[in-house]
VEXLUMLO-478602 format. One record per atom (N, C-alpha, C, O): atom name; residue in three letters; x, y, z. Coordinates in nm, 3 decimals, always signed. Layout:
REM VEXLUMLO-478602
atomo: CA residuo: ALA px: X py: Y pz: Z
...
***
This chain:
REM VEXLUMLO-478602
atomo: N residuo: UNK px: +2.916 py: +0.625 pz: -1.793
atomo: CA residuo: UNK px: +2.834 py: +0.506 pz: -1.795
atomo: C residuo: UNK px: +2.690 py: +0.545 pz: -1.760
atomo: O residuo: UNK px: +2.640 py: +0.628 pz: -1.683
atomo: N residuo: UNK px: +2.642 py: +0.452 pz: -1.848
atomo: CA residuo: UNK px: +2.482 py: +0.523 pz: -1.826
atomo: C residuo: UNK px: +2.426 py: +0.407 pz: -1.702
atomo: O residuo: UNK px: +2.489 py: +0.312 pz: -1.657
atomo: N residuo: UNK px: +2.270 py: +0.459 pz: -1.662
atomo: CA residuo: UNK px: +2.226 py: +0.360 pz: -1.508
atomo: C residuo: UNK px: +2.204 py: +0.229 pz: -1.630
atomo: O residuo: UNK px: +2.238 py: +0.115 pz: -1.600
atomo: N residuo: UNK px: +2.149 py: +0.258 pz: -1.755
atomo: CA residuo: UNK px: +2.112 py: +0.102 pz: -1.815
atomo: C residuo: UNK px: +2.211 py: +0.024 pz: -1.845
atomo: O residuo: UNK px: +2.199 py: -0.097 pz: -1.825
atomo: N residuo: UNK px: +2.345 py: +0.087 pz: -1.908
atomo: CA residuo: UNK px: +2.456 py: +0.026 pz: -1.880
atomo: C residuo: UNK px: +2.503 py: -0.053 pz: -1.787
atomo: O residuo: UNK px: +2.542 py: -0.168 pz: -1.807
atomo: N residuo: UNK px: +2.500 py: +0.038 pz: -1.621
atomo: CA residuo: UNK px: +2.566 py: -0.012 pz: -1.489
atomo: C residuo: UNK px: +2.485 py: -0.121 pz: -1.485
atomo: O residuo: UNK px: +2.539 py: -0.228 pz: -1.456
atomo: N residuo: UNK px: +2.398 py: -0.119 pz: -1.500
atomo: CA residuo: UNK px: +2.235 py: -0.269 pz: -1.472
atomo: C residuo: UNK px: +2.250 py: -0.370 pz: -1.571
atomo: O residuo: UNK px: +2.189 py: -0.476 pz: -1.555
atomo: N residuo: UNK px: +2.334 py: -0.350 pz: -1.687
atomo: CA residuo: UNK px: +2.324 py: -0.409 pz: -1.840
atomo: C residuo: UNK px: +2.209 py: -0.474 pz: -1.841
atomo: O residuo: UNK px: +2.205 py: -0.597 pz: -1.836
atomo: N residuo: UNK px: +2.133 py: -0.419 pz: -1.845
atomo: CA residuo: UNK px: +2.000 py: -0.452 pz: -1.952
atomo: C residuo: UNK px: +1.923 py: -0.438 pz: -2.014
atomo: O residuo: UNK px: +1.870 py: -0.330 pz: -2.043
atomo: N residuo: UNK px: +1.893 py: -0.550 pz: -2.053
atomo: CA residuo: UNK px: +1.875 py: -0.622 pz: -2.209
atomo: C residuo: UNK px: +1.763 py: -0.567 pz: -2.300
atomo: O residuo: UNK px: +1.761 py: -0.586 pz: -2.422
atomo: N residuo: UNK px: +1.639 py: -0.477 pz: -2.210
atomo: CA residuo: UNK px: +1.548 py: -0.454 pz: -2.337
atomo: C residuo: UNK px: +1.564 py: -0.273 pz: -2.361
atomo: O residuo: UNK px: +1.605 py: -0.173 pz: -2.301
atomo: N residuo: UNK px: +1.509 py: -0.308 pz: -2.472
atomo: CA residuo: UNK px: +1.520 py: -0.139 pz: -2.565
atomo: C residuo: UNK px: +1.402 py: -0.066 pz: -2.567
atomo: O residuo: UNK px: +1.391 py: +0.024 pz: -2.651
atomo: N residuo: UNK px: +1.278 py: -0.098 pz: -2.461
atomo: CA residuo: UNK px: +1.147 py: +0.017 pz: -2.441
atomo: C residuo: UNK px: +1.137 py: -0.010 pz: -2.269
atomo: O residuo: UNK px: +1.137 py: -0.103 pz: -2.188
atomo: N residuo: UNK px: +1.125 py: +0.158 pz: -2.279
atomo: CA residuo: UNK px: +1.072 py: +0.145 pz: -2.131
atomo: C residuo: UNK px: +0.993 py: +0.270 pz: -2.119
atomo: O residuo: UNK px: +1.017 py: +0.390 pz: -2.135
atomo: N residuo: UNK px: +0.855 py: +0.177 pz: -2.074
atomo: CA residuo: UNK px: +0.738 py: +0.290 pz: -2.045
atomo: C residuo: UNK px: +0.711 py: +0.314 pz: -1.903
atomo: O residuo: UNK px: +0.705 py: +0.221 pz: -1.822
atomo: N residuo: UNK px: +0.694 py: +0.451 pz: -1.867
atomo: CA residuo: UNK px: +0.698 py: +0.472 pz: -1.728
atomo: C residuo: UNK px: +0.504 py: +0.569 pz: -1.698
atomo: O residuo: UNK px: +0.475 py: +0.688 pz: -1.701
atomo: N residuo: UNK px: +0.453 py: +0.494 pz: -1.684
atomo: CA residuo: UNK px: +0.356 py: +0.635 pz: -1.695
atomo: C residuo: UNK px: +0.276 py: +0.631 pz: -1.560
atomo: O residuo: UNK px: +0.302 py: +0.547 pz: -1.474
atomo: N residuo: UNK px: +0.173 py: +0.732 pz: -1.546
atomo: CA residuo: UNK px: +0.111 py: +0.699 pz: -1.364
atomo: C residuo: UNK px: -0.064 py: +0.747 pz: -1.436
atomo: O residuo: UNK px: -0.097 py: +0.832 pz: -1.518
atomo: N residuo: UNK px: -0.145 py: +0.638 pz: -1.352
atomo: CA residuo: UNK px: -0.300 py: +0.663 pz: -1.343
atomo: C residuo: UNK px: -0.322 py: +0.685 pz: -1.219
atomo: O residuo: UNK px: -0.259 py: +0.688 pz: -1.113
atomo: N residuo: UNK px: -0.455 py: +0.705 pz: -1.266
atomo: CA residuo: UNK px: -0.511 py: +0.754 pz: -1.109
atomo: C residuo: UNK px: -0.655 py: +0.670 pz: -1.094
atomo: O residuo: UNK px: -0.748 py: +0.673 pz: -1.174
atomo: N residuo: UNK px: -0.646 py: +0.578 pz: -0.944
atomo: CA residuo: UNK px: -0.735 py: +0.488 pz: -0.913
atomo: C residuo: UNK px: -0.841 py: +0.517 pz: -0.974
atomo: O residuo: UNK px: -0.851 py: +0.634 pz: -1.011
atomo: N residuo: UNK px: -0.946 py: +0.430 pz: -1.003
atomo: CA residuo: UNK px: -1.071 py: +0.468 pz: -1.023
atomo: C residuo: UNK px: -1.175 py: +0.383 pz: -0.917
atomo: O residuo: UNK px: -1.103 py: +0.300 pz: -0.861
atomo: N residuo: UNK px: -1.298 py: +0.371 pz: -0.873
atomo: CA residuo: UNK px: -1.407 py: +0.334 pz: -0.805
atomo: C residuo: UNK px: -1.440 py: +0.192 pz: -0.882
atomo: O residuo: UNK px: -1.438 py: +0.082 pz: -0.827
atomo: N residuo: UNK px: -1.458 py: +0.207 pz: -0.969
atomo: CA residuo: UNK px: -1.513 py: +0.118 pz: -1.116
atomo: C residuo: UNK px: -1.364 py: +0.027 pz: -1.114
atomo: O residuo: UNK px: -1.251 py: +0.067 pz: -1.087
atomo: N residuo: UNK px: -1.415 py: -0.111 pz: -1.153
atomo: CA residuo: UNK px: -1.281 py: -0.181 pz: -1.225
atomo: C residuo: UNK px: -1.315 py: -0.178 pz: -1.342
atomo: O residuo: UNK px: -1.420 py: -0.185 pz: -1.406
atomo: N residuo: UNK px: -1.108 py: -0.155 pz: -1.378
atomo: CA residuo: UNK px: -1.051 py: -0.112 pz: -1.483
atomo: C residuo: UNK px: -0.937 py: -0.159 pz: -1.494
atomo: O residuo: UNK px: -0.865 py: -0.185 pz: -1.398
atomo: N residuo: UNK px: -0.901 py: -0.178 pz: -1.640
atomo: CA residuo: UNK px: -0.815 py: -0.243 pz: -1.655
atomo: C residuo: UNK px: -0.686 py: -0.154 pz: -1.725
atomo: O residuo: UNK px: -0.720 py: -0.075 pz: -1.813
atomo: N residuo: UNK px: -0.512 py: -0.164 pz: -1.685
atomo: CA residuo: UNK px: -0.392 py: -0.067 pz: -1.708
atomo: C residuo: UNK px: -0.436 py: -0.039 pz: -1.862
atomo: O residuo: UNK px: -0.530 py: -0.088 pz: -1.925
atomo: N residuo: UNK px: -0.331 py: +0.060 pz: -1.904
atomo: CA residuo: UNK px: -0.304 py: +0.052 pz: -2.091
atomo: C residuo: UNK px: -0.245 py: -0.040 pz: -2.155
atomo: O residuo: UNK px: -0.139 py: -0.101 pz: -2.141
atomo: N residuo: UNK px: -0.333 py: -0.042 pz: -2.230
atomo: CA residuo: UNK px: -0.284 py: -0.179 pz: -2.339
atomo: C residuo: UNK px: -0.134 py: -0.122 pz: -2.388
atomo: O residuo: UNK px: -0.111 py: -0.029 pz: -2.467
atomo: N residuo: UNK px: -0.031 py: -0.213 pz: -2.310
atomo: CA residuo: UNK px: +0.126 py: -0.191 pz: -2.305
atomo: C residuo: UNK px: +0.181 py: -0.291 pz: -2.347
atomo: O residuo: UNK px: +0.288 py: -0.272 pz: -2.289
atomo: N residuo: UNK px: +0.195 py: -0.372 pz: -2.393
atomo: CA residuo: UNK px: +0.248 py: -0.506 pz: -2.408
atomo: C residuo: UNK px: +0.442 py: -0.458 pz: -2.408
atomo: O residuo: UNK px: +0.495 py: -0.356 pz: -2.452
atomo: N residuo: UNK px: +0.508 py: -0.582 pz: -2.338
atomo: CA residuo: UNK px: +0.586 py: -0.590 pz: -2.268
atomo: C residuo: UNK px: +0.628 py: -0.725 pz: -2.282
atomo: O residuo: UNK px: +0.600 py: -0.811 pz: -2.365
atomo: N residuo: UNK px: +0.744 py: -0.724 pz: -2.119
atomo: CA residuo: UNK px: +0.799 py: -0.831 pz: -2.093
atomo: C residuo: UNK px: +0.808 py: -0.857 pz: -1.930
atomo: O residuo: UNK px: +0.812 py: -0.969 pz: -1.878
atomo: N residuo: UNK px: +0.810 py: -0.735 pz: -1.864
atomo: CA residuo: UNK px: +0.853 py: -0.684 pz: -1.721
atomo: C residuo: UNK px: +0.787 py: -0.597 pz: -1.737
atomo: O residuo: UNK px: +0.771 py: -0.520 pz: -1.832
atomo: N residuo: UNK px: +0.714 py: -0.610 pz: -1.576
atomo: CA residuo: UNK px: +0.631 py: -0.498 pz: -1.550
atomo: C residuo: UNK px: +0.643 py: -0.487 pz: -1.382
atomo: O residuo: UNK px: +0.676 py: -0.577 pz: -1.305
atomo: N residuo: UNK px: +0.609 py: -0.355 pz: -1.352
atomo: CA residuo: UNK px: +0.633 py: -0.321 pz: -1.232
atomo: C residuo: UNK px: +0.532 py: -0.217 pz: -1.154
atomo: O residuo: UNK px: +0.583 py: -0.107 pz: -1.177
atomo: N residuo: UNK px: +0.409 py: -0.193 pz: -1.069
atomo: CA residuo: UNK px: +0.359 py: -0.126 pz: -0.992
atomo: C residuo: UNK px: +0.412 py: -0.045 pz: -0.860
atomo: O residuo: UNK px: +0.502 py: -0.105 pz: -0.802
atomo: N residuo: UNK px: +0.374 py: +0.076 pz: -0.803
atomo: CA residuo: UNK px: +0.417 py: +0.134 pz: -0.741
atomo: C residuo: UNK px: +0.312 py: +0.216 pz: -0.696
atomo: O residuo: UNK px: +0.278 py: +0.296 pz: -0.783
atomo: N residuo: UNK px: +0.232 py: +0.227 pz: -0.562
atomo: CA residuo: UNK px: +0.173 py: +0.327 pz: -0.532
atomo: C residuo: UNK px: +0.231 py: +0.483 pz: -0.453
atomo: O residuo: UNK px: +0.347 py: +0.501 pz: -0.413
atomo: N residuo: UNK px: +0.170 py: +0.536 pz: -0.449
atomo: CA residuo: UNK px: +0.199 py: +0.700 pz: -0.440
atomo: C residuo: UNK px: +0.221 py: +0.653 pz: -0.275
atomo: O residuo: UNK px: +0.169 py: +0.555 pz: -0.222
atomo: N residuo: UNK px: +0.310 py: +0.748 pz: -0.215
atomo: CA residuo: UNK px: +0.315 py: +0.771 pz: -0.093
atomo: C residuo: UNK px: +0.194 py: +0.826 pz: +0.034
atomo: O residuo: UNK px: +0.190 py: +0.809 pz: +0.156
atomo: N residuo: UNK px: +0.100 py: +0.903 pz: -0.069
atomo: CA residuo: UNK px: +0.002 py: +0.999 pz: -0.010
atomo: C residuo: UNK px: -0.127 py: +0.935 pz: -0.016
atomo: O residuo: UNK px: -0.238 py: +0.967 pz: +0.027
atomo: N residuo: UNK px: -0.079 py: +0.829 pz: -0.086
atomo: CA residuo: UNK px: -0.246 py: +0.769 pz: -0.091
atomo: C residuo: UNK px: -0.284 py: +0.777 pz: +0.020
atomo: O residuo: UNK px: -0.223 py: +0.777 pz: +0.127
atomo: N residuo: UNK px: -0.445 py: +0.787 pz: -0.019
atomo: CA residuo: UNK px: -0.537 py: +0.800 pz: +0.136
atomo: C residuo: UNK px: -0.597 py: +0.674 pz: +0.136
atomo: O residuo: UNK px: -0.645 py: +0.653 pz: +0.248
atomo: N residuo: UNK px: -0.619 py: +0.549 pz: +0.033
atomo: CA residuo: UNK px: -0.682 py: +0.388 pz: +0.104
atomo: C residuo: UNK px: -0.551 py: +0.312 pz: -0.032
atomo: O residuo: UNK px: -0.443 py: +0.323 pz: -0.090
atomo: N residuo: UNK px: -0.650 py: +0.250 pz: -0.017
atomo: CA residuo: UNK px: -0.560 py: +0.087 pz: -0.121
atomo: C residuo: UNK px: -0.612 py: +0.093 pz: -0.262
atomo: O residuo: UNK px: -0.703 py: +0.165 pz: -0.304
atomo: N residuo: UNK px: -0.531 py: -0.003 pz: -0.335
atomo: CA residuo: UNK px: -0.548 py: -0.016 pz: -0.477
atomo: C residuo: UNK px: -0.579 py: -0.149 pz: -0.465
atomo: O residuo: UNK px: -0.538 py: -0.207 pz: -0.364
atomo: N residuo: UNK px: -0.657 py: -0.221 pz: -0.561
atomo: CA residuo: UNK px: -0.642 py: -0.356 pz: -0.532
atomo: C residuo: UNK px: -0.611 py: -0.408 pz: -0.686
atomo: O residuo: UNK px: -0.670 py: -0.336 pz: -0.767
atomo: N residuo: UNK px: -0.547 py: -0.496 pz: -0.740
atomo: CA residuo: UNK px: -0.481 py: -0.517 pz: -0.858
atomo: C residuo: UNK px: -0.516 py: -0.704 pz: -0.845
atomo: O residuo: UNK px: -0.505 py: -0.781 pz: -0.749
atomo: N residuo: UNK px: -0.560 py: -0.724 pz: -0.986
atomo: CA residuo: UNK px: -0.549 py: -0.876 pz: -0.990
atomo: C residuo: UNK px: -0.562 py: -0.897 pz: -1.161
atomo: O residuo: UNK px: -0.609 py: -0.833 pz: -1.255
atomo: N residuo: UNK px: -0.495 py: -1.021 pz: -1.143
atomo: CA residuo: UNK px: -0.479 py: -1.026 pz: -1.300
atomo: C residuo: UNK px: -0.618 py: -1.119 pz: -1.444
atomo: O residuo: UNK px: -0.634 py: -1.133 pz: -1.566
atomo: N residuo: UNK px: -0.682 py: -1.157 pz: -1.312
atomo: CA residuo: UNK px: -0.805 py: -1.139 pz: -1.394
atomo: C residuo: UNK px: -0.926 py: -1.132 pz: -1.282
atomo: O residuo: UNK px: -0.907 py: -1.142 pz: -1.160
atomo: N residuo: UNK px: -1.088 py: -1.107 pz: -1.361
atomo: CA residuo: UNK px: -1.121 py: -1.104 pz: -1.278
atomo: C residuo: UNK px: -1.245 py: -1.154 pz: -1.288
atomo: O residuo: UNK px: -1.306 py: -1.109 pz: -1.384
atomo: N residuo: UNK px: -1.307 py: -1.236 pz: -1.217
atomo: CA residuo: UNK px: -1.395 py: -1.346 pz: -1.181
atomo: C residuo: UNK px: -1.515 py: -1.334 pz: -1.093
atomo: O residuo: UNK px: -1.526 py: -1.319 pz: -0.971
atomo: N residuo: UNK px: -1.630 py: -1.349 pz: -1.219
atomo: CA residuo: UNK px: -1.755 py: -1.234 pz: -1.149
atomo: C residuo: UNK px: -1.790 py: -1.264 pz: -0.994
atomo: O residuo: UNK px: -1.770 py: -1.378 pz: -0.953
atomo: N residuo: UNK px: -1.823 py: -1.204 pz: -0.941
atomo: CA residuo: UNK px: -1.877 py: -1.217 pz: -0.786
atomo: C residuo: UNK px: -1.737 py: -1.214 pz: -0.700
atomo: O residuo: UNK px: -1.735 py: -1.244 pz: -0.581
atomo: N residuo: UNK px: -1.628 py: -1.178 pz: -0.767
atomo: CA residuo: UNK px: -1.486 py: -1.242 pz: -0.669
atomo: C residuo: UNK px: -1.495 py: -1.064 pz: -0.667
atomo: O residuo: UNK px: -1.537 py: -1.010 pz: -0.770
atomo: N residuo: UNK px: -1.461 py: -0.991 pz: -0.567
atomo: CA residuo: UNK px: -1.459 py: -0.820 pz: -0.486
atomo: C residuo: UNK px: -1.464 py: -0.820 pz: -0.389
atomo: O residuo: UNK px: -1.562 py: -0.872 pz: -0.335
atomo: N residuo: UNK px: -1.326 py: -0.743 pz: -0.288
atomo: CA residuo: UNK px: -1.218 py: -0.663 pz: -0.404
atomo: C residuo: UNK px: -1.139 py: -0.803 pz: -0.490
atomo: O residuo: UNK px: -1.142 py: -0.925 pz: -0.473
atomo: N residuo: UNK px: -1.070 py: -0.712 pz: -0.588
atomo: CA residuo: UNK px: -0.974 py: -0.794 pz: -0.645
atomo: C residuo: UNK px: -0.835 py: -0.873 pz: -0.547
atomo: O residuo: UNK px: -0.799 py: -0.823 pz: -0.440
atomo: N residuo: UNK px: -0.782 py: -0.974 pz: -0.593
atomo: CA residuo: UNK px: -0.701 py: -1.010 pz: -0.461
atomo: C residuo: UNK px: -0.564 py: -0.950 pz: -0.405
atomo: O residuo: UNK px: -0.499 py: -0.979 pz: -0.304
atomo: N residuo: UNK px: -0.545 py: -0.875 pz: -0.484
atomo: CA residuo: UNK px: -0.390 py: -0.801 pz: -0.443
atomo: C residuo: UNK px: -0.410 py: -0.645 pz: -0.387
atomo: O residuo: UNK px: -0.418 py: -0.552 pz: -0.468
atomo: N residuo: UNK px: -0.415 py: -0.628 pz: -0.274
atomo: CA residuo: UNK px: -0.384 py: -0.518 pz: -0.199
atomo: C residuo: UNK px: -0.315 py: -0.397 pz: -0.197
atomo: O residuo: UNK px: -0.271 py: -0.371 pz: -0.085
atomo: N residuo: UNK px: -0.296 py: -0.333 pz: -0.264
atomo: CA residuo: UNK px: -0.158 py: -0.264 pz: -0.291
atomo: C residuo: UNK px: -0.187 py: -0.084 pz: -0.207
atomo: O residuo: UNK px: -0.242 py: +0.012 pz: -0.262
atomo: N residuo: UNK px: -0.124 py: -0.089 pz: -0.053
atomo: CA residuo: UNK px: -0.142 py: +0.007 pz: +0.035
atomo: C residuo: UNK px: -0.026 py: +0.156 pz: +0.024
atomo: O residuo: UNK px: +0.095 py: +0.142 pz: +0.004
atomo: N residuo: UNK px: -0.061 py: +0.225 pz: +0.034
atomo: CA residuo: UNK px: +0.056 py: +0.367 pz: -0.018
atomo: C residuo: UNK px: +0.170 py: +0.286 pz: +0.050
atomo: O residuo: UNK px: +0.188 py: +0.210 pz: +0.145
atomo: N residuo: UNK px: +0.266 py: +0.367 pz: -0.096
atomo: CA residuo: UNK px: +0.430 py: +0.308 pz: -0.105
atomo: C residuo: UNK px: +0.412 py: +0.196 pz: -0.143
atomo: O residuo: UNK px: +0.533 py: +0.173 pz: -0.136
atomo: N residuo: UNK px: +0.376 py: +0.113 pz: -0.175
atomo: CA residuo: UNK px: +0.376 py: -0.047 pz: -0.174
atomo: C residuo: UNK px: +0.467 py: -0.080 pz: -0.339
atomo: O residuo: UNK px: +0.425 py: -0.028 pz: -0.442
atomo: N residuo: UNK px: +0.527 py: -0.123 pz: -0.340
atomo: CA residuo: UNK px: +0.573 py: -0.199 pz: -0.457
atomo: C residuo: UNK px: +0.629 py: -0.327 pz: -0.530
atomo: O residuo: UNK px: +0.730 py: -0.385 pz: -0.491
atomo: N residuo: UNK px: +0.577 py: -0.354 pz: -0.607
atomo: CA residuo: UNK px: +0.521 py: -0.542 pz: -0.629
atomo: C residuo: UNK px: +0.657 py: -0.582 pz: -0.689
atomo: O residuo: UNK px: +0.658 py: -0.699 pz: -0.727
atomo: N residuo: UNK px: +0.805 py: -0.494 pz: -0.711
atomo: CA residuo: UNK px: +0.892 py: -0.530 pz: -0.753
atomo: C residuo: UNK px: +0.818 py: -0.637 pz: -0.914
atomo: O residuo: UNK px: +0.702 py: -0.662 pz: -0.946
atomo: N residuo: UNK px: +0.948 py: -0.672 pz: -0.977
atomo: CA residuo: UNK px: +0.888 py: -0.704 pz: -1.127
atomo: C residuo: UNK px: +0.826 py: -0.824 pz: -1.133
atomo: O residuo: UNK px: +0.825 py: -0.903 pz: -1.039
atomo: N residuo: UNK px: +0.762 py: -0.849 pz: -1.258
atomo: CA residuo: UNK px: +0.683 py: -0.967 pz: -1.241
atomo: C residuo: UNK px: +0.706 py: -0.941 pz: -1.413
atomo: O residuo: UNK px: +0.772 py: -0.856 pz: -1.473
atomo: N residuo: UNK px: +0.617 py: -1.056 pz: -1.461
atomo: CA residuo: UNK px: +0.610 py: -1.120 pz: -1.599
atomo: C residuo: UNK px: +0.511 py: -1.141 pz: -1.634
atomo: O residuo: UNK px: +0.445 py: -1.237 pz: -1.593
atomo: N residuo: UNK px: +0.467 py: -1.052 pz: -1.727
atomo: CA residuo: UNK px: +0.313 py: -1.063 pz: -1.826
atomo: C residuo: UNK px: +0.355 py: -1.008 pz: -1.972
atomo: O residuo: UNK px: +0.463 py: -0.960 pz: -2.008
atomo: N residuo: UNK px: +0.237 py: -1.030 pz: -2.043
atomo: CA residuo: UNK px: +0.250 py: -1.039 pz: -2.199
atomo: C residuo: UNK px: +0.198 py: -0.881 pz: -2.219
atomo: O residuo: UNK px: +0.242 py: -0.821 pz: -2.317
atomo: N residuo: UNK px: +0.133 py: -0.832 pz: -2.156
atomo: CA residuo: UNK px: +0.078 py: -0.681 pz: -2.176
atomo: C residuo: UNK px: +0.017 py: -0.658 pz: -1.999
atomo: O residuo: UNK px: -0.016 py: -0.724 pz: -1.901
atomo: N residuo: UNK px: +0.034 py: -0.503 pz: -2.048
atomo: CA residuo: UNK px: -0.020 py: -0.443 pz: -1.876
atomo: C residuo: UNK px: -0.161 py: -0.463 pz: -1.872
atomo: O residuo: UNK px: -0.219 py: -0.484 pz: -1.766
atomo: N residuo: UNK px: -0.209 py: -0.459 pz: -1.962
atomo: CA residuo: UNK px: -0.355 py: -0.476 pz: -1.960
atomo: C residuo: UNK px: -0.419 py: -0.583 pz: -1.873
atomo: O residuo: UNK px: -0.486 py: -0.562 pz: -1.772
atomo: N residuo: UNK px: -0.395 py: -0.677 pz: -1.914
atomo: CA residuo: UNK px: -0.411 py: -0.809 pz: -1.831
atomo: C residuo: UNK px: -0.390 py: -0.745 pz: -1.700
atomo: O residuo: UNK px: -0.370 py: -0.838 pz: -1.621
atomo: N residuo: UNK px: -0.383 py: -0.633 pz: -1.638
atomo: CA residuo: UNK px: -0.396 py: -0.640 pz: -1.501
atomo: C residuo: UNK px: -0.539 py: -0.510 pz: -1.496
atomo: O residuo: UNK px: -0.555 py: -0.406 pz: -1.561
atomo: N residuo: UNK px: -0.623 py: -0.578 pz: -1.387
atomo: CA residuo: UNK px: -0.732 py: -0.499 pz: -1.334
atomo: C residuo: UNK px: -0.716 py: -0.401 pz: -1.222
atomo: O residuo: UNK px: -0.617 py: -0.445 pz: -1.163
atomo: N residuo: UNK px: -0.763 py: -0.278 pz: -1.151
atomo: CA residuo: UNK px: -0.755 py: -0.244 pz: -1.111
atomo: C residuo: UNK px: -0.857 py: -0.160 pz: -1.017
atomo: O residuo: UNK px: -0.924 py: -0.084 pz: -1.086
atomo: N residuo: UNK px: -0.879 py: -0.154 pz: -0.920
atomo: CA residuo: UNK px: -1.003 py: -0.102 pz: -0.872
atomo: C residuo: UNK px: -0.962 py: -0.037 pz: -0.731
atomo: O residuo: UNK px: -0.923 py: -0.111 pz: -0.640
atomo: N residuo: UNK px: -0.972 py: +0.103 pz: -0.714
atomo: CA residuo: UNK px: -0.908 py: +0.179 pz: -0.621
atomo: C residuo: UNK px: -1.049 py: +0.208 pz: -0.473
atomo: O residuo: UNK px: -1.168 py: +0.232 pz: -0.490
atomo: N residuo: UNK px: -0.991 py: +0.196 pz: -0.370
atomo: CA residuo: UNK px: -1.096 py: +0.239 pz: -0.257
atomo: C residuo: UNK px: -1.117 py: +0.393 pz: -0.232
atomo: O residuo: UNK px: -1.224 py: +0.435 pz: -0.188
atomo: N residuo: UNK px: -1.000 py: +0.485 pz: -0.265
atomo: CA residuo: UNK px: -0.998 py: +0.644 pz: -0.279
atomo: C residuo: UNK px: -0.993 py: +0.697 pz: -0.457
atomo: O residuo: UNK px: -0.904 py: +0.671 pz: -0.539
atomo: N residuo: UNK px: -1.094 py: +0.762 pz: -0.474
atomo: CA residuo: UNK px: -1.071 py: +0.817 pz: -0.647
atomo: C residuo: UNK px: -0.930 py: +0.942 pz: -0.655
atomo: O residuo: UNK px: -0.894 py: +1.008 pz: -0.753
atomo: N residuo: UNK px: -0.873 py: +0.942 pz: -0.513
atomo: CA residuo: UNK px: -0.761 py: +0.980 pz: -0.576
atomo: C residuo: UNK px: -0.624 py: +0.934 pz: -0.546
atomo: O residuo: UNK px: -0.521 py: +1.001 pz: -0.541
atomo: N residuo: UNK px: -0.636 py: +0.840 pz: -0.531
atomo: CA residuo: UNK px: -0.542 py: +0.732 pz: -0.509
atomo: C residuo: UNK px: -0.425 py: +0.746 pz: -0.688
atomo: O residuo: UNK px: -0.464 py: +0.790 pz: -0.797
atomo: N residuo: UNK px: -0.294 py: +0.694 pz: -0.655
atomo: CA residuo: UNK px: -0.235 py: +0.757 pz: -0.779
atomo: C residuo: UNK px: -0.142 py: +0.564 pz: -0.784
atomo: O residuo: UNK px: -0.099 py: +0.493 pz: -0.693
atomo: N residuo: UNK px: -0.145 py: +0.550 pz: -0.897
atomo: CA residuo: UNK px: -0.071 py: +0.416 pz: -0.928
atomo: C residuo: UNK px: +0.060 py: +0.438 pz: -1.024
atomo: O residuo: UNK px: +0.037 py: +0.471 pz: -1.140
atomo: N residuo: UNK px: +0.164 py: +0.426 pz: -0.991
atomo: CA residuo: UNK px: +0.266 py: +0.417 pz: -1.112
atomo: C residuo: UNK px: +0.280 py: +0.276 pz: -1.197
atomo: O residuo: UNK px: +0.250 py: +0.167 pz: -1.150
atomo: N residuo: UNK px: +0.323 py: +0.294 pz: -1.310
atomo: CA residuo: UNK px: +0.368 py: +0.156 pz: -1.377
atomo: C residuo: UNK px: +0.497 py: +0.211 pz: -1.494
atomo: O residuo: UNK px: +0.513 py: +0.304 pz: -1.573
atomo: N residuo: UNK px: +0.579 py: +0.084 pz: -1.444
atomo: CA residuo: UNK px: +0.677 py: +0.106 pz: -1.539
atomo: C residuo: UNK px: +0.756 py: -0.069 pz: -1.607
atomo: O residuo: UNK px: +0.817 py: -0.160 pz: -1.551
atomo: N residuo: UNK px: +0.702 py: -0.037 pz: -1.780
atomo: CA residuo: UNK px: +0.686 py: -0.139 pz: -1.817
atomo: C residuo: UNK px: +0.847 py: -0.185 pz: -1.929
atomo: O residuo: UNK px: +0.889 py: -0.098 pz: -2.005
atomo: N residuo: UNK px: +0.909 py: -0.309 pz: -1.924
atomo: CA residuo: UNK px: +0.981 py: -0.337 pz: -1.977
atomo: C residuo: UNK px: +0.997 py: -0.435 pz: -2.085
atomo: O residuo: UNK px: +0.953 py: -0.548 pz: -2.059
atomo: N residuo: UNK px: +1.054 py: -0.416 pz: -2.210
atomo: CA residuo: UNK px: +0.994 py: -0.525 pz: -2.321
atomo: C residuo: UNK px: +1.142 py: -0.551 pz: -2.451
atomo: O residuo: UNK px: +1.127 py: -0.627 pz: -2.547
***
């Protein structure tokens, strides 16, 4: 039995890939999906901050995301739609997207 089996589920792409914070906001890869999921690195040295749009004069963005942290799944139409703006340039973000 495979792990997607034991879990039975339902979709047939799964993208797993990792960036690395940037200073500048920026926005994930244009991934379009169904389920999506964030994960920061253990070693990070500050925060990520993640929001799903973003609204001039509004900094940082409103979601916090501190080493280890993970936002468990959520529901968007593409990864893109999420911004991102890191406090260390080597801060490391995972995403793994489901569709």
């Amino acid at each position: 039995m495979t792990i997607r089996e034991y879990f039975s589920n339902p979709f047939d792409k799964h993208i797993i890939g990792i960036i690395t914070g940037t200073y500048l906001l920026s926005r994930f890869p244009d991934i379009p999906g169904r389920l999506f999921r964030l994960k920061t690195r253990s070693g990070n040295a500050g925060s990520i901050f993640v929001g799903t749009a973003y609204v001039t004069g509004q900094f940082p963005l409103p979601y916090e995301m501190e080493s280890s942290y993970d936002t468990g799944w959520f529901s968007a139409n593409n990864l893109n739609e999420i911004y991102q703006n890191a406090s260390s340039g080597s801060s490391y973000i995972a995403y793994w997207v489901q569709g």
